[in-house]
N, C-alpha and C positions, 0 to 999 in steps of 0.2 A: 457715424456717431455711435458711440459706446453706449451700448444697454444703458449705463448707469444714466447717462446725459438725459435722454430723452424725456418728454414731455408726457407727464401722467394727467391725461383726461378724466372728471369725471362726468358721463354725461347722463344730464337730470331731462330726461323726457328721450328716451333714444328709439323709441318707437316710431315717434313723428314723423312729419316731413323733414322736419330740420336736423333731428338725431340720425335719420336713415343717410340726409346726406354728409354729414358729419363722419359717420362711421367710412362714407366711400371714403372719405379725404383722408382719417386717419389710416385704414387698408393702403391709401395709394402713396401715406408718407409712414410708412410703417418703421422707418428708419430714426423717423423723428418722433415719434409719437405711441404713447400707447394706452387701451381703453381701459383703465382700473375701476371705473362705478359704473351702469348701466341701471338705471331706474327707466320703470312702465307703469301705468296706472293700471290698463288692464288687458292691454296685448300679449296674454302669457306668452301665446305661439311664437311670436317673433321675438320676443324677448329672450327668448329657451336658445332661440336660435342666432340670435348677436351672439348670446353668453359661451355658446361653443364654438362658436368662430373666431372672438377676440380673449377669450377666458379670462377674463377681467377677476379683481378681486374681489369685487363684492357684485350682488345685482340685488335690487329692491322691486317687488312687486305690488303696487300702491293698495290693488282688492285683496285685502287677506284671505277671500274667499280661495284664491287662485297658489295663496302657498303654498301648500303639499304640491301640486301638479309641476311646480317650477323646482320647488327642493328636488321632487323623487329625478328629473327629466336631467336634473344635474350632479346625480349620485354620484357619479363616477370622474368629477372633475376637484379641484379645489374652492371652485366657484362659494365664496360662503353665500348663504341667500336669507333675505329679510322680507319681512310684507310691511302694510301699514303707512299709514302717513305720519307717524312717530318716527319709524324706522329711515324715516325719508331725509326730517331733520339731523337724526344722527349720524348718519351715511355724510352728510354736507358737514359734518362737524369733526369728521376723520382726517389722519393726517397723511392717508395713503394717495395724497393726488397734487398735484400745481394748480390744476386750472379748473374751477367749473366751467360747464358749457349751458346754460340757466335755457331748455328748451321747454321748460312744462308751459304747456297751456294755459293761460289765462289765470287766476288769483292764487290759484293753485300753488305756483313757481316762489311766491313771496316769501314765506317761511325760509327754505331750504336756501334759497339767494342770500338772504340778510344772512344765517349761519355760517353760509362760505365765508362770506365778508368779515364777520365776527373774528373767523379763526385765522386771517390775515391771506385769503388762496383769492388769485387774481378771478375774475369772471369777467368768461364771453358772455354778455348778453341778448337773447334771443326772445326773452318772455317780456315783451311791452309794457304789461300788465303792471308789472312789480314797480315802473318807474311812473308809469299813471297813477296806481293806488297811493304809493307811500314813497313818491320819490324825496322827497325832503329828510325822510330818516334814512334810506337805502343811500343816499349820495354822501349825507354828514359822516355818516358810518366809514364808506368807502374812503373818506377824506381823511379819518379819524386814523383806519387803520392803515392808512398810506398803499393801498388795494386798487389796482388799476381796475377800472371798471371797461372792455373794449365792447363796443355794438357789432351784433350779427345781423339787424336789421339791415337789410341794400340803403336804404336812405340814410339811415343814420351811421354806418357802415363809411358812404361816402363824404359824409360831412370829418368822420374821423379822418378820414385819409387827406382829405383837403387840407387838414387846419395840423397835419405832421410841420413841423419844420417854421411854425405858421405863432405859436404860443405870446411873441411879445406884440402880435398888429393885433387890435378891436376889429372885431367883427360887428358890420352893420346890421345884418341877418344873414340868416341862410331860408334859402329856399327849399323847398321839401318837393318834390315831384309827384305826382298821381298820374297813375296810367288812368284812372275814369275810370274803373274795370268794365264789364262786359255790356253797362247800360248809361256808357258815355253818351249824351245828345237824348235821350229818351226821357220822356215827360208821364207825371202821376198818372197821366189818363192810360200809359202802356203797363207801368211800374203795377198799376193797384192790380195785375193777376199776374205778376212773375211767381213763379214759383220754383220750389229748393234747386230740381235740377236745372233749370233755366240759371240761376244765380250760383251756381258750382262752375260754370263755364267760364275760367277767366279766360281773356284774350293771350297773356305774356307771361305769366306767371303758373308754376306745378306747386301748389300750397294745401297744406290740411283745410276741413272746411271750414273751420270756425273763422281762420285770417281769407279764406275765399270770400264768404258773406261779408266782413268786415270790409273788406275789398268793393264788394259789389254797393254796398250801401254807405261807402266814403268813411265809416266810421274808422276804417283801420287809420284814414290819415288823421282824423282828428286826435286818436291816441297817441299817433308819432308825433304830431306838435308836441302835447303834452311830456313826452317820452323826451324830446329833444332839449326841451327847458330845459328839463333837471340834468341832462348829461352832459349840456355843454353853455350850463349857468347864463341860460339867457334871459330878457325879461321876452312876457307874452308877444309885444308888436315886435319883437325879433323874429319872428315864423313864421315864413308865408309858402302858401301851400300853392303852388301849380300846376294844371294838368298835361303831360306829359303821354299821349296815348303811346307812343312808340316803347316806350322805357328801358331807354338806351344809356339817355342822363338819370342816373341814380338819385342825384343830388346837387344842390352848388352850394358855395359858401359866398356871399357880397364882402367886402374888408372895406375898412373906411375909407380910403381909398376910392372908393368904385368898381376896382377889381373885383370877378368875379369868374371862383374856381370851381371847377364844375367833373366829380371823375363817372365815369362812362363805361360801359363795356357790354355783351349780350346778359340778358334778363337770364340769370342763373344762379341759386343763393352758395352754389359750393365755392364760388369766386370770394363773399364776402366769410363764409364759416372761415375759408382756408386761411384767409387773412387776419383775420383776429387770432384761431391758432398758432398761428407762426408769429404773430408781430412781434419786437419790429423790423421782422426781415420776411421779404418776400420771396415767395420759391417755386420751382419753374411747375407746369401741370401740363395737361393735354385738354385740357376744357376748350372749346367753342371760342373763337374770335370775331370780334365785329371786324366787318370788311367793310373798308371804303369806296371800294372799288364798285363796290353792287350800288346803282340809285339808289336813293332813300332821302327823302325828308324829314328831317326833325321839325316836330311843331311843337307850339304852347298856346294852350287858352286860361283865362282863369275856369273854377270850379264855379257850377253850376250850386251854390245856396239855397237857392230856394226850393227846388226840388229834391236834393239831397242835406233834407235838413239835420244830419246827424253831425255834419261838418260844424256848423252853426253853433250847436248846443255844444258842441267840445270845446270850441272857442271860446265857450262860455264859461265853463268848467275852467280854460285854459286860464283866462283873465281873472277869474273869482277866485280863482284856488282853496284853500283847505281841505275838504271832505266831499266837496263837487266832483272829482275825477272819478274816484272812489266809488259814488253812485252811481253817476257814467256809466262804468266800467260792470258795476254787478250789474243792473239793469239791462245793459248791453247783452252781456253773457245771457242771462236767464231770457231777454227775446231771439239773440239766436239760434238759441235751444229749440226755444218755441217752433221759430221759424223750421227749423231741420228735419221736427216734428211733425212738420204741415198743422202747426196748430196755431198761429198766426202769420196775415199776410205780411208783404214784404213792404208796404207803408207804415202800416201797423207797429213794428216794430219803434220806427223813432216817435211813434204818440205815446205807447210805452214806454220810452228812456224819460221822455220831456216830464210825462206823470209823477214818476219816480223822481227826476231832479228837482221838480217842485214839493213830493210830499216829506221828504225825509229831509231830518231838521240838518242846520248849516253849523258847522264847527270850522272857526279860522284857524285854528292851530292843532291839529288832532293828537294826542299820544297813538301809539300804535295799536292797543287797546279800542281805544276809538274807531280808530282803521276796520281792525275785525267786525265790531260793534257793527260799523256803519253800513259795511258789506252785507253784513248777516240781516240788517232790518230792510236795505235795498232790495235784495234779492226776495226776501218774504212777499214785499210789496208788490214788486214788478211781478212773484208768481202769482197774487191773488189778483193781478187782472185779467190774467190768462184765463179764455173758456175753456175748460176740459174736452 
């Protein structure tokens, strides 16, 4: 494919997990693809070190504190370079790219996503967050500006793939999968003294910590509901979530019908990056194949609610809608934190979300305004009940 063809990457989080394996896929399709934005919040090191390896056009470093050390480290290159989380919006509002790849972290990602969208660039979506917080403005937008929105999430990832070719049959639901992470079958009386490292060990999964925890305390699937509504315009009792310890099935789709499509393959997110990258054409790799031939069992249980009560409260969020996800969501993040901290335990945290969705007032229709508002008084809340 000729230079001129190829597909300009910007990617917003490329320090990640998801940005780091992004950049393999773009190195191993370097034919098709190339990295023109690299943004970091605050991994100068690696970031110095994408940016001379793929010499991208621009690279943004979110701590302005960290500017100079990234300008000076890229004297010698064309690389232009910015700091800031202004610079972050702007960079997503350039017209030097085709595609975001939406990897930031948690609330963070929202800004610079809606911008892509604005200025009509398709986006991979990787950042949950954007479509829990404010999915009803981020989808009408996408609709507006005729902006394909693709998922890099594995689950929702698989739901796209199933429902290719699929556009004129109703969909009954889809089913969402959960591996259970690392404290599938495990009750409050074990739960109440996990601690950080204990709950960083997933069984199937190599993920940043913040979707690790997420993982371990089911919250991450309760945001994928959430996440799934708005991307493939379902109502709430469309979404049901099953636990999956193997995590071989990604996802299924049910069609009204009864049919149920289900895509499959080993637990590895460069499978879904490369897919959204490329689509809609698939293209060949060297990644890991599941093998038939080896025994193996697939099972399914439902999710365990009452002990993993964050599933519950999302559900709750998921059916109420407005400015519930939103609280969710900062609440969520700010005990995380806590947690990663050792400064709250790993029950503690959903007493912390449940406080939060009860004390911060309810908006059925939010402007986007509201959004920030809602986040900013959440997250206030949820920090003053943290002991120092």
């Amino acid at each position: 494919m000729a230079e001129l063809n190829k597909k300009r990457i910007a990617l917003f989080g490329s320090t990640g997990s998801i940005g780091t394996q992004a950049l393999n896929v773009i190195a191993a399709n370097a034919h098709l693809f190339s990295a023109e934005i690299l943004t970091a919040q605050g991994n100068d090191d690696l970031l110095i070190k994408q940016a001379l390896q793929f010499n991208p056009n621009i690279v943004v470093i979110g701590d302005e504190r960290k500017y100079n050390k990234v300008k000076e480290a890229l004297a010698g290159t064309h690389v232009k370079v910015f700091a800031g989380e202004k610079a972050l919006e702007e960079a997503a509002a350039m017209d030097c790219y085709d595609m975001m790849l939406a990897a930031i972290v948690g609330f963070a990602g929202l800004r610079p996503t809606l911008k892509a969208i604005e200025n009509g660039k398709m986006v991979a979506l990787a950042n949950k967050e954007t479509l829990v917080v404010a999915g009803d403005i981020v989808m009408s937008k996408a609709v507006e500006k005729r902006v394909p929105v693709i998922p890099v999430d594995s689950e929702h990832s698989a739901i796209f793939q199933c429902m290719v070719g699929e556009t004129r049959n109703r969909i009954e639901k889809i089913i969402l999968t959960a591996s259970g992470g690392p404290f599938l079958g495990k009750k409050p009386n074990f739960l109440v003294n996990v601690k950080r490292d204990h709950a960083l060990q997933h069984p199937n999964w190599a993920m940043g910590a913040k979707i690790t925890i997420d993982s371990a305390t089911l919250m991450n699937k309760g945001l994928e509901m959430i996440e799934a509504k708005w991307l493939f315009n379902l109502k709430p009792e469309q979404v049901q979530v099953v636990v999956h310890p193997q995590s071989i099935i990604h996802s299924m789709v049910m069609f009204e019908d009864g049919s149920i499509k289900s895509q499959m393959g080993l637990p590895d997110m460069k499978l879904p990056i490369q897919y959204a990258l490329t689509f809609p054409n698939r293209v060949p790799n060297t990644f890991p194949r599941y093998d038939f031939k080896k025994p193996n069992t697939l099972t399914f249980e439902e999710p365990d609610i009452k002990t993993f009560r964050n599933l519950s409260l999302a559900g709750d969020a998921l059916h109420k809608g407005g400015n519930l996800p939103c609280i969710l969501n900062a609440a969520n993040e700010i005990a995380v934190y806590a947690f990663l901290k050792n400064r709250l335990g790993f029950l503690d945290m959903t007493d912390l979300i449940e406080k939060t969705m009860n004390k911060i007032p309810f908006i059925q229709n939010p402007t986007l305004e509201e959004y920030f508002e809602t986040d900013g008084e959440a997250r206030s809340f949820a920090a003053s009940l943290i002991h120092m």
